[in-house]
TORKOL-4160 file (C-alpha; in steps of 0.2 Angstrom, whole numbers, padded with zeros to 4 digits, m for minus):
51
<pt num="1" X="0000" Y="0000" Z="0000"/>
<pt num="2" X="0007" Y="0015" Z="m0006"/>
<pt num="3" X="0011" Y="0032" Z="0008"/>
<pt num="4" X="m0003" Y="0043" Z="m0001"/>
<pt num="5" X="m0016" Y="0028" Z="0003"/>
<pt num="6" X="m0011" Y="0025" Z="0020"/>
<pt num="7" X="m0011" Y="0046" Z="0023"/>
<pt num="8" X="m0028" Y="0045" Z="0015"/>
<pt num="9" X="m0035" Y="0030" Z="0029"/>
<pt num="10" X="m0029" Y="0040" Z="0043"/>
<pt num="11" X="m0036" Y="0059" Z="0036"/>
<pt num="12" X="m0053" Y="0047" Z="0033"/>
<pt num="13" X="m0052" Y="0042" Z="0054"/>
<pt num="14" X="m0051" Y="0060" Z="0059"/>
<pt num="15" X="m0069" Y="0062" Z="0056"/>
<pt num="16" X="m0077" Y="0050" Z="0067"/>
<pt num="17" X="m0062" Y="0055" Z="0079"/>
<pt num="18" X="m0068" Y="0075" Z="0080"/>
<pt num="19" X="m0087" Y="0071" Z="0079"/>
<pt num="20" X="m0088" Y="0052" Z="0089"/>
<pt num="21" X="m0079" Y="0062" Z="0102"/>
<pt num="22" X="m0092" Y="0075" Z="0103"/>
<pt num="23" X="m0104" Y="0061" Z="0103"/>
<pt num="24" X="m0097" Y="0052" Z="0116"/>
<pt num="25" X="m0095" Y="0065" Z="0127"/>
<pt num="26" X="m0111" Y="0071" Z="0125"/>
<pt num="27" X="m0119" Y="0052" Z="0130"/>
<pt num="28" X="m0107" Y="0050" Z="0146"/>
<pt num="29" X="m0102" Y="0067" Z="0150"/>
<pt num="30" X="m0085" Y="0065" Z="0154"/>
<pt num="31" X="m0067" Y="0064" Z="0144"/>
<pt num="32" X="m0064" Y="0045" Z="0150"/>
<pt num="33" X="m0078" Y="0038" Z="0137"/>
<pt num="34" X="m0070" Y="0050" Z="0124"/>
<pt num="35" X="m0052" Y="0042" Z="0127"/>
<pt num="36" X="m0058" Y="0023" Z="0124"/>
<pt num="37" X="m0067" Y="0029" Z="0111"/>
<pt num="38" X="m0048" Y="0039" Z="0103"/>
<pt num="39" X="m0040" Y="0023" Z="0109"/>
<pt num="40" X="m0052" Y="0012" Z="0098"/>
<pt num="41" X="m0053" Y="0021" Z="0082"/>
<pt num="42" X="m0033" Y="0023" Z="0084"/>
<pt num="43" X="m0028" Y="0004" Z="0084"/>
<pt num="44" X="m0042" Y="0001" Z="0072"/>
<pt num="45" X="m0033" Y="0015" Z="0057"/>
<pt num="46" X="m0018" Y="0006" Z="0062"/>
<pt num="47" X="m0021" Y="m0010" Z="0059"/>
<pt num="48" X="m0029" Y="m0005" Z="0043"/>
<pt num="49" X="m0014" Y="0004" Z="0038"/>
<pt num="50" X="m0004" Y="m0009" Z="0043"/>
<pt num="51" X="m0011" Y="m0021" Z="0035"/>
C-alpha cells in the first residue's frame, strides 16, 4: 500500500475521531468515554494501515 493511501485512511479516521468524540461525550459526560473511544478508532486505522 502506497504512503498517499495509507495518509488517505488516517485523514478518513479524523472524522469519526472529531465528531464520535463530541458524541461520546455528549452520551457519558465526561473525557474518559472519549479516550476509549480515541484509543479504539486509533488501533483500528492502524491495523488497517498496517495491514
Amino acid at each position: 500500500m502506497e504512503i498517499s493511501r495509507k495518509l488517505a485512511i488516517l485523514v478518513f479516521f479524523g472524522v469519526p475521531v472529531i465528531i464520535g468524540g463530541g458524541i461520546v461525550y455528549a452520551i457519558f459526560g465526561g473525557m474518559v468515554p472519549v479516550v476509549v473511544w480515541e484509543i479504539f478508532l486509533l488501533l483500528l486505522a492502524g491495523a488497517i494501515v498496517s495491514g
